[in-house]
N, C-alpha and C positions, 0 to 999 in steps of 0.2 A: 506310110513309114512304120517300121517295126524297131520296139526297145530294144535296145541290146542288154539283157539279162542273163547274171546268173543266177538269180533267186528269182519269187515273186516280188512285185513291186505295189504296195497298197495303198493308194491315193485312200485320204479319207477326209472328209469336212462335217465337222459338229455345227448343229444348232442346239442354244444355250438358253437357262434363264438369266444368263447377263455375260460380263467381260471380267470377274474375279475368278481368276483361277482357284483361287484355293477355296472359294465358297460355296461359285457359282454351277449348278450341274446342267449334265447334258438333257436335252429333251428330243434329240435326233441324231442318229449316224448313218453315214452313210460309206458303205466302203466300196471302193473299185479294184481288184486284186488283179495288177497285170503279170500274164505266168508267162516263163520262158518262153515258151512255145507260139504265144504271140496271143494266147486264147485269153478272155478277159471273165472274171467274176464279179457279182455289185449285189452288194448286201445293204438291204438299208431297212433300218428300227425304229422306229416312235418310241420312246422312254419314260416313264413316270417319274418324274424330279423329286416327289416325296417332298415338295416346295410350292409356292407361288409362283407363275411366273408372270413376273414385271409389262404391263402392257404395253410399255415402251420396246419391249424384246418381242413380244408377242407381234406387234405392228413392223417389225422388218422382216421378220421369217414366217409370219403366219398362223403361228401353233398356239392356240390358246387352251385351257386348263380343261376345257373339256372333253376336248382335241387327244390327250393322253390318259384323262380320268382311268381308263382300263387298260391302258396299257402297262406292259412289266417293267418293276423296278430295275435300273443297271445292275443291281445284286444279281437278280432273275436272268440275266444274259450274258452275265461277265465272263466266263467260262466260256461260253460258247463264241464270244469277240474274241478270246484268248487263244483260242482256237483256232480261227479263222486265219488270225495275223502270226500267228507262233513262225509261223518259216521265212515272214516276209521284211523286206525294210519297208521304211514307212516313208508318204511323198505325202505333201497338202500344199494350201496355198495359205503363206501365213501360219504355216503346222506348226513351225519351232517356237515360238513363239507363244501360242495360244494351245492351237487342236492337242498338240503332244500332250502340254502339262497338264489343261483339262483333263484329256483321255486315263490320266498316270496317277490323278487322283483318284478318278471315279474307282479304275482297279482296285489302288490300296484300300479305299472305304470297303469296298467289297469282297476285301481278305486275297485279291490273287497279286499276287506277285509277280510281274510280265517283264521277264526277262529283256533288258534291253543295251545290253551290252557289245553285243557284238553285231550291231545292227547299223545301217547307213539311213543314212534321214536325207531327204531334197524337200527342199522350202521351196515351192515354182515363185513365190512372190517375189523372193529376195534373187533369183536370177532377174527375176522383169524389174524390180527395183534398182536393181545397178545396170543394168543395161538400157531402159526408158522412164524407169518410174513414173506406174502406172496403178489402177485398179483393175481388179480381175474383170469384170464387164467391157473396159477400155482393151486389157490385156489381149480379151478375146476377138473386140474387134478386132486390135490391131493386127496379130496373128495369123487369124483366123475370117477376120472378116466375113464375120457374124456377129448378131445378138444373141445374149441369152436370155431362154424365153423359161418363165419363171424362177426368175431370180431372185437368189435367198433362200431358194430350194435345195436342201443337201445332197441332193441327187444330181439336180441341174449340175448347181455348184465345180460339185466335181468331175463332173462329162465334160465339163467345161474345162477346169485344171490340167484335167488332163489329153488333153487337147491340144491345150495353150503350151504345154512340156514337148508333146512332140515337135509343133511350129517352131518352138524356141530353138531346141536342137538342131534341125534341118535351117532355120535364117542364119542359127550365130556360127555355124562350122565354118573354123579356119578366120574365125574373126579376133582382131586382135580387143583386147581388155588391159588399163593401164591401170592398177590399184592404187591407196594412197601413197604407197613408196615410189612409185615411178617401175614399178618391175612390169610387162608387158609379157603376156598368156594369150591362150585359147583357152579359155577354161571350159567354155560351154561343150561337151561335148555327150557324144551316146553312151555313156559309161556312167553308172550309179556312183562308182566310188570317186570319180570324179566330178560330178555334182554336188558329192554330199560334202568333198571339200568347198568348193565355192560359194553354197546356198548357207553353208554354218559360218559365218563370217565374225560371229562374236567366241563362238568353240565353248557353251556353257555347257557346264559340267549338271545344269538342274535343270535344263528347259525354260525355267522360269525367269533364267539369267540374274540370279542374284551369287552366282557364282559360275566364272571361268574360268579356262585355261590359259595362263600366261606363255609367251614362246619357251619357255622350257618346262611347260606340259605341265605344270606345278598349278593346282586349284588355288583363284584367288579371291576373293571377295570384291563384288560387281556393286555396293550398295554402301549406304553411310560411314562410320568414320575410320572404318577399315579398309575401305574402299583401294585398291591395289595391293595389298597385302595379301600374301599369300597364306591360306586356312589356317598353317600349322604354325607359321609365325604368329599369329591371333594366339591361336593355344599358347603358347610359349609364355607369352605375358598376360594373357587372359581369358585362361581358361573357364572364367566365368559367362563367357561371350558363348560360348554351345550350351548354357543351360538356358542364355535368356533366350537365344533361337530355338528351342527346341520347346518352349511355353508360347513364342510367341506366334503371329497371326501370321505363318509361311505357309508354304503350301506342302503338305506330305512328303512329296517325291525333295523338294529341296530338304525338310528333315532327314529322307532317306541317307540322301548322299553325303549329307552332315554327319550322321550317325560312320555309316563308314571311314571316311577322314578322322574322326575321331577316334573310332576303334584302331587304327592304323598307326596316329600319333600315340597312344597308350602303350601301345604296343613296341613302338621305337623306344618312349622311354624309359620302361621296363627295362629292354635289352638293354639302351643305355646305362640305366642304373647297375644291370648285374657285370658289366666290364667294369665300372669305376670300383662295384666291390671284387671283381678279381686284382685290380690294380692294385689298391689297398692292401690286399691281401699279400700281395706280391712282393712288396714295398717292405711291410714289418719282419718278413721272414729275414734269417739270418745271412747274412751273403758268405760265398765260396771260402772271403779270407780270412775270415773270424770264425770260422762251424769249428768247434770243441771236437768232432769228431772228424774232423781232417790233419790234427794239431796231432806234435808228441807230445811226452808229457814235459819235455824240460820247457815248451814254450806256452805249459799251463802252469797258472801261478798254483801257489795252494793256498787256500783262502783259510784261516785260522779260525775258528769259531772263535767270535767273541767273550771273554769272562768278564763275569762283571769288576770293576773293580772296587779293593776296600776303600775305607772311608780314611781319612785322614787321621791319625792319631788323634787327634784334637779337634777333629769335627764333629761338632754337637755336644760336646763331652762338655759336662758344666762344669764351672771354673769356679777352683775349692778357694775359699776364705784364707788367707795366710796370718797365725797366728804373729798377734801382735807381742813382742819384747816386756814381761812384768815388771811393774813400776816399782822402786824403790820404798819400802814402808816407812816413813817417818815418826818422828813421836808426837807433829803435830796431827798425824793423820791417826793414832791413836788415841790424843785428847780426843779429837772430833767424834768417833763411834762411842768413847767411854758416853759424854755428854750427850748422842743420839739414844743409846741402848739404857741408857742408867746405868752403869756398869764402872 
């Protein structure tokens, strides 16, 4: 059986020095690029993690520290992985979820920017997870009806994945599927863009899924006490919630997509701001039925400069003494001075 493509289709599975996205790096990739034309490519690297890796990691996949001592840092090859995949969508097993936001970190540490935007993604796990809920070794049997012979190998892994994608397509055509609303599909079918509906079943806007899309395509918050709230309403009332995510222990790619939502809310309320000052402005100007120069003159007053006015005759003006009535001179009031003076 052959994909039905219109692009390349690039199955890829990491081995890691653990299960932290945002910390943990890759120590192996392996990529399988299926091209339209039915023809297949498979790339696969040994990595220097510039870390330890955990012998608990070490003991499922194999790869121990000596294992990549010489091998080139992801820096050393990022470019050339950027390369490989630039045309392609991307397909793993369990990708959405892990391999993607790994992969999306290692780029930004390593300065490239991989364009991922108008790209389709197929998760094979979360098809076999809603149709049997299985593990990829179970998947294969089941499918496939095979083992996989060394497993845990990024190479196997994926031969295997993809594999397990064609069987799925060729068992589930024309099968029905009843989601949690009760609505009945075929979802499964040979068509990428109709996979990448079905295998995105959360619709995160970071890979990391601490933020998705709500049914009206609105980013919302997947995580603590924001949790269904959409990004920009966060902003709204607390806009201090993008400085502490942006200090805090996320992973890159979910800063990334932060960073833009943000730039986007600033941007609305900017624009917002400069309408309420056109309004404003709008507002104080003079309207049609009062403009002085719409008016005759008889229906302008004439406004009289004020003078000042004077003061009251009697305001401030100090108030003269009224001379009192001369007394009558007696001859006793003449004993009186002779006897005062000698006289």
């Amino acid at each position: 059986m052959k994909l039905n493509l219109k692009r390349p289709l690039a199955f890829f599975d990491l081995e890691t020095t653990g299960v932290n996205v945002g910390s943990d790096r890759i120590v192996e990739i392996a990529i399988l690029k299926a091209m339209p034309d039915g023809t297949e490519e498979i790339k696969t690297l040994k990595i220097n993690p510039q870390m330890p890796i955990p012998l608990q990691s070490s003991l499922i996949h194999g790869i121990y520290e000596e294992h990549i001592a010489n091998e080139p840092t992801f820096k050393d090859v990022a470019q050339e992985l950027a390369d490989f995949i630039s045309d392609a969508d991307l397909a793993g097993y369990n990708s959405n979820r892990f391999d993607i936001p790994v992969l999306l970190e290692e780029f930004l540490r390593a300065g490239v920017d991989l364009d991922m935007s108008d790209r389709k993604f197929v998760d094979v796990q979360n098809i076999f997870h809603q149709m049997e809920q299985r593990t990829l070794r179970a998947a294969y049997k089941f499918y496939c009806n095979k083992e996989i012979i060394n497993a845990h190998s990024a190479e196997a892994d994926i031969i295997a994945t993809y594999h397990v994608l064609l069987a799925q397509i060729e068992r589930y055509k024309e099968v029905d599927f009843e989601d949690k609303q009760g609505k009945i599909s075929q979802p499964v079918l040979n068509d990428v863009d109709a996979l990448h509906i079905f295998t995105n079943m959360n619709k995160p806007v970071d890979f990391a899924g601490r933020m998705v899309y709500n049914e009206q395509n609105e980013e919302c918050f997947n995580f603590g006490k924001h949790k269904g709230k959409t990004v920009e309403q966060v902003f709204d009332v607390e806009p201090s919630y993008y400085a502490w995510m942006k200090q805090g222990d996320f992973p890159l790619y979910t800063k990334k997509k932060l960073e833009e939502i943000w730039a986007r809310w600033n941007k609305k309320k900017d624009q917002n701001k400069a309408l309420k000052q056109q309004a404003a402005q709008k507002a104080v100007k003079i309207s049609p039925k009062t403009d002085l120069g719409a008016n005759t003159k008889a229906d302008v007053k004439e406004v009289k400069p004020q003078t000042q006015s004077k003061p009251h005759p009697h305001f401030n003006k100090p108030q003269q003494k009224k001379d009192k009535p001369a007394a009558t001179v007696t001859n006793d009031m003449l004993d009186q001075l002779k006897m005062k003076f000698g006289k």
